[in-house]
C-alpha positions as CSV (number, residue, x, y, z in Angstrom):
1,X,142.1,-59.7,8.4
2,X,139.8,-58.1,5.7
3,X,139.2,-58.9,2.0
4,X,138.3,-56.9,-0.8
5,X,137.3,-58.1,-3.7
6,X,136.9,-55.4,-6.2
7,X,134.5,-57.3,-9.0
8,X,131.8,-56.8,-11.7
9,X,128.5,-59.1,-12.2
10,X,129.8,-60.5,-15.6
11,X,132.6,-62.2,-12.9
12,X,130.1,-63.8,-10.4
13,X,131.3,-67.6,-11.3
14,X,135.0,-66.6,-10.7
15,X,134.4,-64.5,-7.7
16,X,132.5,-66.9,-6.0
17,X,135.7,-69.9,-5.9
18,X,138.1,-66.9,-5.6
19,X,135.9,-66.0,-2.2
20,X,135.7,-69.7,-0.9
21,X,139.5,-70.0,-1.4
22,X,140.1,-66.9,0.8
23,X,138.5,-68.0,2.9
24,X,140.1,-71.3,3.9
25,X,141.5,-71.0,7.4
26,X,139.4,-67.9,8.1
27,X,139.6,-66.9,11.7
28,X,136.2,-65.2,13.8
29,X,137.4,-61.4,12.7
30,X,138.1,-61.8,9.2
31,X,135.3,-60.4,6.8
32,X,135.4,-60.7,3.3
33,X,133.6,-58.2,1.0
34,X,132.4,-58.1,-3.0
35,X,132.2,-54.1,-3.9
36,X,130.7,-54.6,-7.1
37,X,130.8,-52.3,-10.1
38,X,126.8,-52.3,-10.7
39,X,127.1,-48.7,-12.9
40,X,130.1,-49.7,-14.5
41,X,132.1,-46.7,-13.5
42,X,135.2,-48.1,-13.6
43,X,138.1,-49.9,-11.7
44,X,140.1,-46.9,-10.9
45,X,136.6,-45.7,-9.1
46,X,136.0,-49.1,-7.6
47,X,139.6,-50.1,-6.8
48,X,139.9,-47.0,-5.1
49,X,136.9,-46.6,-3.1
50,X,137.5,-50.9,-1.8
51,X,141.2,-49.7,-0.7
52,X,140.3,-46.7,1.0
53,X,137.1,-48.3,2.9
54,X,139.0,-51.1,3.9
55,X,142.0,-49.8,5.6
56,X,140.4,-47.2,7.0
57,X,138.1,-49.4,8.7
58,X,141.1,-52.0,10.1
59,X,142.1,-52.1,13.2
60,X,145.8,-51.0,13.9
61,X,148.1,-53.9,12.8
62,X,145.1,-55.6,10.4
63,X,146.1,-56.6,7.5
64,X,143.9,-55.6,4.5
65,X,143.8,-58.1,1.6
66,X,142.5,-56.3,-1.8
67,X,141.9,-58.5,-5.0
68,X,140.8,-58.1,-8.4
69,X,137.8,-60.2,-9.8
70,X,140.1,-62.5,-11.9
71,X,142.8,-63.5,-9.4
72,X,143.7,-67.1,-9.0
73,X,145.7,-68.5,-6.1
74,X,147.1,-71.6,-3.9
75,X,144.5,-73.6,-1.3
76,X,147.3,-72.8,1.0
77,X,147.6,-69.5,0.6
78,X,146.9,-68.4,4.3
79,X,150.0,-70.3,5.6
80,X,151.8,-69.4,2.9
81,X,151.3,-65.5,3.7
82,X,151.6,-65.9,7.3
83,X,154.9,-67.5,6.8
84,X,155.9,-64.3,4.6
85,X,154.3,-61.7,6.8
86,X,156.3,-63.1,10.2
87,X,159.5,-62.3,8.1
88,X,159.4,-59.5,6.3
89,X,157.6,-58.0,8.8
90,X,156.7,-55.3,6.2
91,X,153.5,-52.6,5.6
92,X,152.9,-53.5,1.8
93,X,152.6,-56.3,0.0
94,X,152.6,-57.3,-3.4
95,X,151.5,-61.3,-3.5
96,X,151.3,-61.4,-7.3
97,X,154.0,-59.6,-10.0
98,X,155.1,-60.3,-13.6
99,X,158.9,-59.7,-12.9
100,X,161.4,-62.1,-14.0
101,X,164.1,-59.4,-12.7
102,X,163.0,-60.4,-9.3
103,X,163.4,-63.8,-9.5
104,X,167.0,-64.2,-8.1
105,X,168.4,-66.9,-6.3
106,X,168.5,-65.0,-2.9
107,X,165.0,-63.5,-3.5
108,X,163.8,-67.1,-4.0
109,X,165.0,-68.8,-1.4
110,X,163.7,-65.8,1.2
111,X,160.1,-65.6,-0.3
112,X,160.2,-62.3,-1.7
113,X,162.3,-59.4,-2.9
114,X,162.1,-55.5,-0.6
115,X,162.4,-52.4,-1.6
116,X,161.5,-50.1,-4.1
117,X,160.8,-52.8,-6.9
118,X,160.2,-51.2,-10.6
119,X,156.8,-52.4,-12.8
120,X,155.8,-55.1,-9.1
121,X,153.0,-53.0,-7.6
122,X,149.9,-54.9,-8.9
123,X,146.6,-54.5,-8.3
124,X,146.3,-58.6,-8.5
125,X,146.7,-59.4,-5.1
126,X,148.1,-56.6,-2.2
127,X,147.9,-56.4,1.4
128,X,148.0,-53.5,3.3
129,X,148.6,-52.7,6.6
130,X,148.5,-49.3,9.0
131,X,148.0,-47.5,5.7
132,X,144.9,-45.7,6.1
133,X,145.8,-42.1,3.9
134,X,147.2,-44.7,1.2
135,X,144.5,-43.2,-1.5
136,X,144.5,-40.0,-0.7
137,X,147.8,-39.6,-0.4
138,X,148.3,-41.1,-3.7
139,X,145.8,-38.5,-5.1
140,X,147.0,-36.1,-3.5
141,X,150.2,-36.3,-5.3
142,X,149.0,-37.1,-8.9
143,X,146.6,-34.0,-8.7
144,X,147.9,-31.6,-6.9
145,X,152.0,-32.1,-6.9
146,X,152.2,-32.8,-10.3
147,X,152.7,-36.5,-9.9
148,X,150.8,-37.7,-13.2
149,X,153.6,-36.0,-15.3
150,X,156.5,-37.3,-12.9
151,X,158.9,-39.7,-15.1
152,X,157.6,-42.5,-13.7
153,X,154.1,-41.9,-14.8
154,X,153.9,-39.5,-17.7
155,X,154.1,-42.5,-20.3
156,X,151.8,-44.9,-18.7
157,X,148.7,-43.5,-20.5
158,X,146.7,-42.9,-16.9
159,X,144.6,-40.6,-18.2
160,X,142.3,-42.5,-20.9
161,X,140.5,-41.1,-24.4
162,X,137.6,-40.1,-22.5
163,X,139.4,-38.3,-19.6
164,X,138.7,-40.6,-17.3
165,X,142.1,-42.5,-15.1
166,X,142.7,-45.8,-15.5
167,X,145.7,-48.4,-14.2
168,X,145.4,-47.3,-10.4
169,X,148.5,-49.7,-9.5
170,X,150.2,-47.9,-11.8
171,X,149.7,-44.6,-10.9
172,X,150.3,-46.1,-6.9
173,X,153.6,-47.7,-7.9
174,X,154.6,-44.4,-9.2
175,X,153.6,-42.6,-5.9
176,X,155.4,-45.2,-4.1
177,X,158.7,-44.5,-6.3
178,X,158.1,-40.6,-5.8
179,X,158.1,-41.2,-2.0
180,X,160.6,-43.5,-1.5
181,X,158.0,-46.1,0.1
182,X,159.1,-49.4,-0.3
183,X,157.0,-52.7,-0.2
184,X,157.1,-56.4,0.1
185,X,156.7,-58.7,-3.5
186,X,156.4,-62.7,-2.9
187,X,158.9,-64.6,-4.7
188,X,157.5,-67.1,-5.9
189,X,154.1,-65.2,-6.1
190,X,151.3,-66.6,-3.9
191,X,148.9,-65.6,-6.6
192,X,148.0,-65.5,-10.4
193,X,145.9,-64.1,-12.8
194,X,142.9,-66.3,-14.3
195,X,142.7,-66.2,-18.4
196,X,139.6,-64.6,-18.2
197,X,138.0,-62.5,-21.4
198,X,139.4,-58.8,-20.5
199,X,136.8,-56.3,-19.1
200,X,139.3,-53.8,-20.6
201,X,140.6,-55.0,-23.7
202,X,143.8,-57.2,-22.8
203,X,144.3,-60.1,-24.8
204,X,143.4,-63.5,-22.3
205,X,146.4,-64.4,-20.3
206,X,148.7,-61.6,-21.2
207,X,149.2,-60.7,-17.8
208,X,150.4,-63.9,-15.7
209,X,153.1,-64.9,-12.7
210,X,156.0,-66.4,-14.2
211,X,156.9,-67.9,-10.4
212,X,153.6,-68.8,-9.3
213,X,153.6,-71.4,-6.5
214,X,150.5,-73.0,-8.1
215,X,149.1,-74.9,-11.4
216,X,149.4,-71.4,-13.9
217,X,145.7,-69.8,-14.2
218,X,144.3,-71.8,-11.8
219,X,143.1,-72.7,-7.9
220,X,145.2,-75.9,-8.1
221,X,148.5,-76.2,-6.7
222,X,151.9,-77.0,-8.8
């Protein structure tokens, strides 16, 4: 398995228990890596560049775990996904979402909810496997098949003030919808967002699991 943690210095605290908690129960082939942000040029440029070095570089059948520098999760987390992966058996996986809508009964007592699953593709936590072109495809159809002004995207305010894109999940949820891809989201989720200060202006805790299997905000279990 590989990790990705896409990070910046200001981070370093966070990112360093975030990588000794991945790594419980690492096996000889896993790696873990920290692409840092040194020239600040944004997590659409760094996001992007982690996804698209990582699963290109995995072996066929490797899952690729990508993470933001503020995620949180469960010291169990490894059995937790294993247990998910043998079932669902799935290519794309969402292990932390802010959806109450998925929160059923049925999707509860399975694990997780499948299909094409509206506002639960987060850049949080994902794992990604035999999806090497994910990136470029994705780009591919924002830029060139008019995908940014599709109606799933041409209200989310990708493009930024200063012309750069931002809210890369975003734009990949939308790409997902638009192809009719669908993907895997834990239910309960198997990880959380930290309340952090925002590198990007969200008020702290804004965005958090409202199923997550641990102790909110934290590395501690429930």
């Amino acid at each position: 398995m590989k990790f990705g943690i896409v990070g910046v210095k200001s981070r370093l605290a966070h990112i360093t228990k975030l990588r000794q908690h991945l790594a419980i129960g690492m096996q000889p082939d896993d790696e873990i890596r920290v692409f840092w942000d040194d020239k600040r040029q944004g997590h659409w440029w760094n996001y992007s560049r982690t996804v698209e070095s990582l699963t290109k570089a995995a072996k066929p059948g490797e899952p690729v775990m990508i993470c933001t520098d503020d995620a949180v999760t469960v010291p169990d987390w490894r059995d937790r996904w294993e247990a998910l992966h043998s079932t669902a058996q799935a290519q794309r996986y969402c292990l932390f979402h802010g959806s109450k809508d998925l929160l059923t009964d049925a999707n509860l007592q399975k694990g997780y909810a499948e299909g094409i699953l509206y506002r639960a593709w987060c850049d949080q936590a994902m794992v990604l496997i035999d999806q090497p072109t994910l990136m470029e495809d994705c780009k591919r159809w924002l830029w060139m098949e008019n995908g940014l002004h599709s109606k799933w995207l041409h209200h989310r305010r990708i493009i930024q003030k200063d012309g750069r894109p931002d809210y890369l999940d975003i734009a990949t949820e939308g790409y997902l919808i638009a192809k009719k891809l669908p993907w895997v989201a834990a239910c309960p989720t198997i990880f959380d967002h930290a309340p952090l200060p925002s590198e990007v202006g969200h008020k702290v805790g804004e965005y958090k699991s409202p199923s997550y299997v641990g102790t909110p905000g934290t590395f501690l279990p429930s």
